[in-house]
C-alpha positions in Angstrom: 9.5 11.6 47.7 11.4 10.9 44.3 11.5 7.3 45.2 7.5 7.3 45.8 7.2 8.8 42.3 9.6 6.6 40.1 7.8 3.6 42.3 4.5 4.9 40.6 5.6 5.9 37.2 7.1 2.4 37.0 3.9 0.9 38.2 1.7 3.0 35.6 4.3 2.1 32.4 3.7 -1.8 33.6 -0.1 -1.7 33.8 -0.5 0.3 30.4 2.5 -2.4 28.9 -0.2 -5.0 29.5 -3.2 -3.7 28.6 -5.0 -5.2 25.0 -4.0 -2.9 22.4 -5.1 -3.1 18.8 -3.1 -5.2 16.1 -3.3 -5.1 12.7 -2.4 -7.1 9.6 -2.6 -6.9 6.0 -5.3 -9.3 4.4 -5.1 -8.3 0.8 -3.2 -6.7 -1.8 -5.0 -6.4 -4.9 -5.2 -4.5 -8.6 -7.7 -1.9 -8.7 -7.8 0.1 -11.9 -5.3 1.5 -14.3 -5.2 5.5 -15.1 -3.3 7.3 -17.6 -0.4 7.5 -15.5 -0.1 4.8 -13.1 -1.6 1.8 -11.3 -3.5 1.6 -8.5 -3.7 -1.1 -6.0 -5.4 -1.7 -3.0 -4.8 -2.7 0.5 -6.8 -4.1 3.0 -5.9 -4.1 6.4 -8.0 -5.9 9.3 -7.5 -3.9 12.5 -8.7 -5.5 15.7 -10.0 -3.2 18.5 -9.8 -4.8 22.1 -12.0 -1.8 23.7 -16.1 -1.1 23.7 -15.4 2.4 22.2 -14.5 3.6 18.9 -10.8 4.5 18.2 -9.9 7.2 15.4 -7.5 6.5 13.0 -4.9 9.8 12.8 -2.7 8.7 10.1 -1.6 5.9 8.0 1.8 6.2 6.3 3.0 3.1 3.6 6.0 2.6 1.5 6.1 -0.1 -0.8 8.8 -1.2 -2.2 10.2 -3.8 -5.1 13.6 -4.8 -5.9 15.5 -3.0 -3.0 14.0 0.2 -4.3 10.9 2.6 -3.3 8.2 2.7 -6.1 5.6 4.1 -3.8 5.1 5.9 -0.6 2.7 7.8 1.0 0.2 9.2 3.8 -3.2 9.4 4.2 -4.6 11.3 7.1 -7.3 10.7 9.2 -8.9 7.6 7.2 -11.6 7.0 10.1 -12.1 5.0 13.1 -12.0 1.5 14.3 -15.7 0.0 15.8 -14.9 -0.8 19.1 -14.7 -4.5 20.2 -14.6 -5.7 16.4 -12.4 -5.9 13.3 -12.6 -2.9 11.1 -11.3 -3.0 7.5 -8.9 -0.2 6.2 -8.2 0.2 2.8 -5.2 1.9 2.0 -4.9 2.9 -2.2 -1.1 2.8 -3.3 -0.8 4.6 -6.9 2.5 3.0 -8.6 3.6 5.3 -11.2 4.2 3.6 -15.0 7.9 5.0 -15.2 8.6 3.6 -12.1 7.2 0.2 -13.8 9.5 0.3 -16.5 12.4 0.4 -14.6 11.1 -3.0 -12.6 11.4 -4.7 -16.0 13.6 -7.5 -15.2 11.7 -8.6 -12.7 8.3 -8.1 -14.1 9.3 -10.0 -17.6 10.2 -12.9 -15.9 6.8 -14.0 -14.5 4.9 -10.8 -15.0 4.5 -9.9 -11.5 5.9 -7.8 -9.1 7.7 -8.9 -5.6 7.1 -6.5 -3.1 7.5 -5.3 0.4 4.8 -3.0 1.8 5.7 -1.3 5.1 2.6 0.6 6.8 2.0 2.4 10.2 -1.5 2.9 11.2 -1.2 5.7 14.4 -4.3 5.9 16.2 -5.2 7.9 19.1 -5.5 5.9 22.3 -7.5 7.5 25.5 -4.9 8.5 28.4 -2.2 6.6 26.4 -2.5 9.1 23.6 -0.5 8.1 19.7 -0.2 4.8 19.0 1.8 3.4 16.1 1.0 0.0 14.9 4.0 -1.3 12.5 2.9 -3.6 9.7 5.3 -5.1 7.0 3.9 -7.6 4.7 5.6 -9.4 1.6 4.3 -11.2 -1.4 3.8 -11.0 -5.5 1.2 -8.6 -7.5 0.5 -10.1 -10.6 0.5 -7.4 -13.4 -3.0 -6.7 -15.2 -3.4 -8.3 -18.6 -5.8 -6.8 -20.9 -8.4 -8.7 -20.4 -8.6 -8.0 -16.7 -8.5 -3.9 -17.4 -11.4 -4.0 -19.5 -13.4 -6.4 -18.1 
């Protein structure tokens, strides 16, 4: 009997390893507005659905980080749900703090931008399967706002 059952829970795991599950990546990182405390940026993710119905969106938790160091992190929860058999854009705001800024200055006075890493984790909530974590990590430059861009 326990060979009958580890024979079908071996089967099940293979058939659920290879069915289409959604992917992700990062299309866009870009300054959105400056506050009295920090900048904000924005993300935009494409997420591909393979299925005909609509997937929700539990959770998506980022980190990004510059020089080796954390300068923002975060979660936001429930953002919404993916059309099914189409490409949904997520946007995902990142706040980065001024003092964190100023400590980046090195890097930002040579060529007033900001290398970065952002790590996100969209987990979405797959039928029978249940929580499913997509892993993204994308890496590239931000170029700090002049003034012309903030009050344009």
């Amino acid at each position: 009997m326990s060979q009958l059952l580890g024979k079908a829970t071996n089967f099940v795991s293979e058939k659920i390893s290879e069915m289409a599950k959604p992917e992700a990546s990062v299309s866009d990182v870009d300054f959105k507005r400056v506050s009295k405390d920090s900048m904000e940026y924005l993300v935009k993710v494409a997420v591909r659905n393979p299925y005909s119905t609509p997937i929700p969106i539990c959770e998506i938790n980022y980190s990004f980080k510059s020089a080796s160091r954390e300068i923002a992190s975060g979660t936001i929860p429930d953002p919404g749900s993916l059309k099914g058999k189409d490409t949904t854009m997520v946007d995902v705001p990142v706040k980065v703090p001024y003092s964190i800024l100023m400590s980046l200055a090195k890097d930002i006075g040579a060529d007033w931008d900001i290398d970065y890493q952002l790590d996100l984790r969209l987990v979405i909530d797959l039928p029978v399967i249940g929580n499913f974590t997509i892993p993204l990590s994308h890496n590239g430059e931000i170029k700090l706002p002049t003034l012309s861009t903030m009050f344009a």
